[in-house]
C-alpha positions as CSV (number, residue, x, y, z in Angstrom):
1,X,-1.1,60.6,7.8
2,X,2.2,58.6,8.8
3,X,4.5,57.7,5.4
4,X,4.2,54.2,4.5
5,X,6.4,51.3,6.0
6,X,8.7,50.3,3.6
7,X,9.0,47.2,1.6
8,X,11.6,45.1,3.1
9,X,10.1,41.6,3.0
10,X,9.0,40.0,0.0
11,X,6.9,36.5,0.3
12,X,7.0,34.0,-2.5
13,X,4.9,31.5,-2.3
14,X,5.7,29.4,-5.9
15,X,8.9,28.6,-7.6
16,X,10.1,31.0,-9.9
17,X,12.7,31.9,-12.4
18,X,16.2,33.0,-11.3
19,X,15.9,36.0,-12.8
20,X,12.9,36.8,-10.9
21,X,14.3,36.0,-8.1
22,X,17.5,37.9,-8.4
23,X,15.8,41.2,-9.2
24,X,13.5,40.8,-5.8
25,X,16.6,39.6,-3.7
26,X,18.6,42.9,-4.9
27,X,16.1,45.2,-2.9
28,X,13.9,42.9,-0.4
29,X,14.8,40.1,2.0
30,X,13.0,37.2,0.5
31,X,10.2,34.0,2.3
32,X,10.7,31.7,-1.1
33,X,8.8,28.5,-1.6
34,X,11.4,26.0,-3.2
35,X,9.5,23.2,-3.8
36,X,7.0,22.7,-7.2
37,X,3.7,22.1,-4.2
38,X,1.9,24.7,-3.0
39,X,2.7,25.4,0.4
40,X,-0.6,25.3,2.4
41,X,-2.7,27.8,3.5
42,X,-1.3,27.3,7.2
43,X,2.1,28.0,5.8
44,X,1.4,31.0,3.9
45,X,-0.2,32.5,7.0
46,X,2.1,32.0,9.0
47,X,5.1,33.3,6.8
48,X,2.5,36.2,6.1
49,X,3.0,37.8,9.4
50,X,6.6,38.9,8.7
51,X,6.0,40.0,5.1
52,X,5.5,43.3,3.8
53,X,4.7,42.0,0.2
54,X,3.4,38.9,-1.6
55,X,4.1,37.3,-5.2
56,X,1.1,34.9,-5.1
57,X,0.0,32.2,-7.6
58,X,-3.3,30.8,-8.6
59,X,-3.0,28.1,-6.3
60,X,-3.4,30.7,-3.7
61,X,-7.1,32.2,-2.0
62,X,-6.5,35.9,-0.3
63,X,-9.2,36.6,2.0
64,X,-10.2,38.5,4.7
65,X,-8.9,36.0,7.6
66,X,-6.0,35.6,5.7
67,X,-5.0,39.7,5.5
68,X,-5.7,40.0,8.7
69,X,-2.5,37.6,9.9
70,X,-0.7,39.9,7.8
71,X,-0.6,43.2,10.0
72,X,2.6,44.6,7.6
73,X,1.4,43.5,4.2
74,X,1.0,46.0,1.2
75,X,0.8,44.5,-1.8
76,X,-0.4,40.8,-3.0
77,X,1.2,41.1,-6.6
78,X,0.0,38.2,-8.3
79,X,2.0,36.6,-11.3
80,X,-1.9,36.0,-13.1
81,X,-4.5,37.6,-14.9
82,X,-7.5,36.0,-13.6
83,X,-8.4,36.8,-9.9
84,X,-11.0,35.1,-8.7
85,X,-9.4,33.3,-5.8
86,X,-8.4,36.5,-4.5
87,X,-10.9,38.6,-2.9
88,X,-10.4,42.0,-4.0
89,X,-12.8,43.9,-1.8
90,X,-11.1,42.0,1.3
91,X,-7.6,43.6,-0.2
92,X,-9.4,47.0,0.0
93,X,-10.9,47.1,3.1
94,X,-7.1,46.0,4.7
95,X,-5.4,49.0,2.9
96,X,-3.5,46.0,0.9
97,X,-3.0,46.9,-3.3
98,X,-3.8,43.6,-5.4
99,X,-2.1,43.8,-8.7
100,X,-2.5,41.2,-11.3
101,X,-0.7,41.0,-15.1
102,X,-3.4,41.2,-17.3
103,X,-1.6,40.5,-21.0
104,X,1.2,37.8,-21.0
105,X,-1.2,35.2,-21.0
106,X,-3.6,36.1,-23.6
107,X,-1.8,34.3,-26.5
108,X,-0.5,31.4,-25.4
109,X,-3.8,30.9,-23.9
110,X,-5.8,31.7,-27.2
111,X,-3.6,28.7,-29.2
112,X,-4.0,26.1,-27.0
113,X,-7.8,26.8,-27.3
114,X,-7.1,26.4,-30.7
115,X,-4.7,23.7,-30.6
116,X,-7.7,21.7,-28.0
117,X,-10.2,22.5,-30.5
118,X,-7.9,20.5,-33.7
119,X,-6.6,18.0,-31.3
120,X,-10.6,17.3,-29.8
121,X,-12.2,16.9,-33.1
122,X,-9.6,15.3,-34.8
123,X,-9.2,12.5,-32.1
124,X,-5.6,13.0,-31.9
125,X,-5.0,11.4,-28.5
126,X,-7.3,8.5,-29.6
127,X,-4.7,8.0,-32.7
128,X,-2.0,8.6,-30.3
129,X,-3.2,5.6,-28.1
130,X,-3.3,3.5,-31.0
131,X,-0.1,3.7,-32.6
132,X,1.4,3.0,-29.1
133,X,-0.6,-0.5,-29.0
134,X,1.9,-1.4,-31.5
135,X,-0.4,-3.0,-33.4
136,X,-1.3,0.0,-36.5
137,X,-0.4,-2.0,-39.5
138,X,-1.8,1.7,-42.0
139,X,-4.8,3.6,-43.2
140,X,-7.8,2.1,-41.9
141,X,-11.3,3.8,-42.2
142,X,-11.4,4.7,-38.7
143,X,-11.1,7.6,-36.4
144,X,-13.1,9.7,-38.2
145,X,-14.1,13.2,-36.6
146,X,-15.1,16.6,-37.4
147,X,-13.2,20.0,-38.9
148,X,-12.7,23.3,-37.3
149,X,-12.4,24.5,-41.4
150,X,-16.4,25.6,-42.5
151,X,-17.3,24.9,-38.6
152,X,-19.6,27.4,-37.1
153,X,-17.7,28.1,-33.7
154,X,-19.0,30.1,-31.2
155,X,-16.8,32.2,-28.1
156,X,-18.3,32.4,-25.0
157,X,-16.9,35.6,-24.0
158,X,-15.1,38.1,-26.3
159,X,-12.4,40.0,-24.4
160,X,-8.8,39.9,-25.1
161,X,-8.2,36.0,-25.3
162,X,-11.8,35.6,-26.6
163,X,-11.2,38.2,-29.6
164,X,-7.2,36.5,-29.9
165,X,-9.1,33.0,-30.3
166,X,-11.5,34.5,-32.9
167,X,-8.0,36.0,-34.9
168,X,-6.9,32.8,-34.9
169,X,-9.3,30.9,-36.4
170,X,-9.7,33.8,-39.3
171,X,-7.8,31.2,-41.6
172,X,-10.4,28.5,-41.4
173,X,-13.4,29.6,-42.8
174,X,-15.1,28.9,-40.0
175,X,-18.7,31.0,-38.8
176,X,-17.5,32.6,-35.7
177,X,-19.9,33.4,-32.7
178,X,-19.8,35.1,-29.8
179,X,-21.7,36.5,-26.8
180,X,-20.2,38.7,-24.4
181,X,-21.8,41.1,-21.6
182,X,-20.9,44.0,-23.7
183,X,-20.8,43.3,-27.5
184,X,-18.5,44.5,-29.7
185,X,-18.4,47.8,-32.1
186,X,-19.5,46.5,-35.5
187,X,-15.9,48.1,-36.5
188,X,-14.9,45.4,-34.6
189,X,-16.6,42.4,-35.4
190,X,-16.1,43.2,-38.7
191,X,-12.5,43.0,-38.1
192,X,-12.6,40.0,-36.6
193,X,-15.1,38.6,-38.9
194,X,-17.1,37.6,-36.0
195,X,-21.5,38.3,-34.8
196,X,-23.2,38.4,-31.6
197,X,-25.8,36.1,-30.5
198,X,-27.2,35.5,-27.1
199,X,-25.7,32.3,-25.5
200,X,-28.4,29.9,-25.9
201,X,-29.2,31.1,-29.8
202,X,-24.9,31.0,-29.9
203,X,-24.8,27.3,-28.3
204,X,-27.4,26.2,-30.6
205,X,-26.0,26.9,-33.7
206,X,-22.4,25.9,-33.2
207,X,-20.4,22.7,-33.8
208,X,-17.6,23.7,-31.2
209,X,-18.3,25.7,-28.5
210,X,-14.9,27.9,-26.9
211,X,-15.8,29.3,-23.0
212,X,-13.1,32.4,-22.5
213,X,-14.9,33.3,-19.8
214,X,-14.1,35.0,-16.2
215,X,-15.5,32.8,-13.1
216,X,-18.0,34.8,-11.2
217,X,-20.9,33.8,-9.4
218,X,-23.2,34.8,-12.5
219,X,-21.1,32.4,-14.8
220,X,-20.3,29.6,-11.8
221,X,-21.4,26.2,-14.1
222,X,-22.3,28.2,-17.0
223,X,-22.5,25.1,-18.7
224,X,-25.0,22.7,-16.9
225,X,-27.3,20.5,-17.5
226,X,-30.1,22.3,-18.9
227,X,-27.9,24.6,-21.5
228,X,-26.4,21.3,-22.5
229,X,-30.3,20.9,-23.7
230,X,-29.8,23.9,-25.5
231,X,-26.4,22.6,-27.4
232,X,-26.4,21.6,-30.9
233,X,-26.5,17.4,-30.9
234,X,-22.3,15.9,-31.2
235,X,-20.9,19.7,-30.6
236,X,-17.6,20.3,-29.3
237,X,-17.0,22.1,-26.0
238,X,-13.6,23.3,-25.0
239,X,-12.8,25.3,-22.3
240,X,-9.6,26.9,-21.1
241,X,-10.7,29.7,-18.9
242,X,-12.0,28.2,-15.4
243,X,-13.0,24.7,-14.6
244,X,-15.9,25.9,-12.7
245,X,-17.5,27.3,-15.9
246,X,-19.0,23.9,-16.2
247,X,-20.2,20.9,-14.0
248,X,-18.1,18.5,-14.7
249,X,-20.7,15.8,-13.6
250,X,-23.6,16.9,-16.3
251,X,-20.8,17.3,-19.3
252,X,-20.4,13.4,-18.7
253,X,-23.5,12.4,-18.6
254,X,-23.8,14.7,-22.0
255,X,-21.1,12.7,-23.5
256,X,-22.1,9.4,-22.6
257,X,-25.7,10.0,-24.2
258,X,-24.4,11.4,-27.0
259,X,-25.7,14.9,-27.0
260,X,-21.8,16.3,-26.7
261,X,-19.8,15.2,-28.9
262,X,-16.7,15.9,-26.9
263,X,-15.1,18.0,-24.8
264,X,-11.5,19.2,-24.1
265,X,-10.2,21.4,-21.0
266,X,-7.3,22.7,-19.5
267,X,-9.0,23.5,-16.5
268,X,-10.8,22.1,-13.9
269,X,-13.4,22.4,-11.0
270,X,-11.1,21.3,-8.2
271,X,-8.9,24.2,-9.0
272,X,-11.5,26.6,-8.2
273,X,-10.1,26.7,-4.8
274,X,-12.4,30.2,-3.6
275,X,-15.5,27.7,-3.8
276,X,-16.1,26.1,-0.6
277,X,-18.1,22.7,-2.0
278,X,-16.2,22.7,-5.1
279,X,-15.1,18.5,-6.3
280,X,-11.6,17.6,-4.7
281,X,-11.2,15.5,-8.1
282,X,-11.9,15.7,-11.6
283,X,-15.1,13.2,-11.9
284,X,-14.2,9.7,-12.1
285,X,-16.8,9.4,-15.3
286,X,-15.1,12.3,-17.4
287,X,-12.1,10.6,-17.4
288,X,-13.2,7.4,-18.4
289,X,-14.5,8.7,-21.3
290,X,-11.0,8.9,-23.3
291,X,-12.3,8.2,-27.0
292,X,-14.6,11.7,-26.0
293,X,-12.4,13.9,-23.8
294,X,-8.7,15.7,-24.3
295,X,-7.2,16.9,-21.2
296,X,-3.8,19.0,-20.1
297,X,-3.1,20.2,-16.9
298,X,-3.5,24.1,-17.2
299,X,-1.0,24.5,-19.7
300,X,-2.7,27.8,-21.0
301,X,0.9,29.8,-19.4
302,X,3.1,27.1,-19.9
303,X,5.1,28.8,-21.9
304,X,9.0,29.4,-20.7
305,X,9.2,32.6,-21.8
306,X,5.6,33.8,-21.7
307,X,6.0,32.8,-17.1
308,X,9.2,34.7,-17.4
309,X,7.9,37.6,-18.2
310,X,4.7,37.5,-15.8
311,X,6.3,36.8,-12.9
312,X,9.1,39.5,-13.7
313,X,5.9,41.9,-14.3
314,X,4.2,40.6,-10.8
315,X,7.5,41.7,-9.4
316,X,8.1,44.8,-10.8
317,X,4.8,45.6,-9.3
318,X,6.3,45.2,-6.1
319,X,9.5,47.3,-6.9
320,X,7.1,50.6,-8.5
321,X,4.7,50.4,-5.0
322,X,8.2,50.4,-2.8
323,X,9.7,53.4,-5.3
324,X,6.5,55.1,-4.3
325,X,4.3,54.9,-7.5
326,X,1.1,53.1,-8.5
327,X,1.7,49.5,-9.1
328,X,0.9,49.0,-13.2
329,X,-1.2,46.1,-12.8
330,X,-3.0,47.5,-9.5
331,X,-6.9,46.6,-9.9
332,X,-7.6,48.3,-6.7
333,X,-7.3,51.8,-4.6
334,X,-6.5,50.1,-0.5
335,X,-8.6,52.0,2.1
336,X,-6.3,52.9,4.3
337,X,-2.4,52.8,4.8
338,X,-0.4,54.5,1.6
339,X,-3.6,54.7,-0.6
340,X,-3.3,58.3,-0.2
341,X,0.8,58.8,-0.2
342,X,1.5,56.9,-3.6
343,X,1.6,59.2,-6.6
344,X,-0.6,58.3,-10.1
345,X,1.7,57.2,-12.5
């Protein structure tokens, strides 16, 4: 087998950090996107063609037509954890490693769950709103919501942000929840002073429900209409894993009867860019709802440091397949090409 091109061309296709971008440029020619949009998928392909590798973003979808405009790529090293607008199979086939960062992200992401969940329940944007009316003259018996402390919360899906949300609700005495594909040791749901129950038995018996799920097709609007049924009357449902988890359409017409009690999201279905028919907008009726809802716009990695340090992981990916070894965030083993000339690490 012929040695592996090398690496000489590195596409970017978001704004990063100086620092990432210095370490890149001191090895690789770099195709940088300067500008805070997206460039579109025309763009990328075309700027694909001359690129042996590619720091991608969430905003981008790698599929098969897409690799196969890139005749010289080896690596789509993206600065995420979750992958599914990236076909991975696709990568395979075209000899291309896809390498993610699984860790960074797991914090930050498991407060603001948290931080949704207080903010939610405690109507703090609906306070917010009213001071700014400039008309709050003090105390007034209004605004009254619920608690996350004696709460029975439940966590749709219980690996490592799931079990990080469930540490850090340890100091509210809550009930904590969870159902997960593959349950946890009793060693650790003792630790994390957690129990397993199916979904619908979990969604039933919970005040605030917390999705920390993967999008897949078997969890593709999770939360629908019909397990809406299955929700306890007024619960809270907060999700910051994948807007798609849910259908935005039947979670407002559950709020506007009553049978949620709110909901709060840092994601959203028009994101989910891998699904053909997905909503180019966030539905008109959720966001009329503003007493009910509490939105931000996928802050879950918005954290200066924390997007430091996963895109200079994304791109020391890169710099380990170009030196030769296994990239550490590879979640694949390409076909073809160097699969068989890179050395374990």
């Amino acid at each position: 087998m012929h040695a592996p091109s090398p690496i000489r061309t590195v596409l970017i296709t978001g704004m990063v950090h100086d620092d990432t971008r210095n370490l890149l440029a001191s090895r690789f020619d770099l195709i940088c996107n300067d500008r805070p949009e997206p460039w579109t998928r025309q763009e990328i392909s075309a700027r694909l063609r001359s690129a042996d590798a590619m720091l991608a973003f969430m905003t981008d979808t790698i599929d098969a037509e897409l690799l196969d405009a890139a005749p010289n790529l080896r690596i789509v090293a993206g600065a995420l954890k979750g992958f599914d607008n990236f076909d991975v199979e696709a990568c395979t086939r075209s000899g291309v490693w896809l390498a993610i960062v699984p860790n960074h992200l797991t914090a930050p992401s498991a407060e603001l769950a948290v931080g949704l969940a207080i903010g939610l329940v405690r109507k703090v944007a609906a306070g917010d709103r009213l001071i700014r009316t400039g008309h709050f003259s003090g105390w007034r018996p209004i605004l009254y919501g619920g608690t996350l402390t004696g709460a029975t919360i439940g966590i749709a899906g219980m690996g490592l942000v799931g079990r990080a949300i469930a540490q850090r609700l340890s100091g509210f005495d809550a009930t904590i929840l969870y159902t997960d594909a593959t349950p946890l040791t009793v060693t650790e749901e003792r630790r994390l002073g957690c129990t397993f129950a199916p979904l619908d038995a979990m969604v039933s018996r919970s005040d605030i429900v917390m999705l920390a799920l993967p999008l897949t097709p078997a969890t593709h609007h999770l939360i629908d209409t019909s397990r809406l049924a299955t929700f306890k009357r007024g619960a809270y449902l907060v999700n910051i894993a994948r807007g798609s988890l849910v259908c935005e359409r039947d979670v407002a017409e559950a709020l506007k009867a009553g049978a949620l009690g709110g909901y709060a999201a840092d994601v959203f279905e028009l994101e989910d860019w891998a699904i053909p028919d997905r909503p180019r907008e966030i539905d008109p009726a959720l966001l009329s709802l503003t007493d009910l809802t509490l939105f931000t716009p996928h802050l879950g990695s918005a954290v200066a440091d924390v997007r430091r340090a996963i895109e200079l992981e994304a791109a020391l990916n890169i710099i380990e397949l170009a030196d030769g070894r296994t990239p550490r965030g590879a979640i694949n083993r390409p076909a073809r090409r160097e699969a068989a000339m890179v050395e374990p690490c």
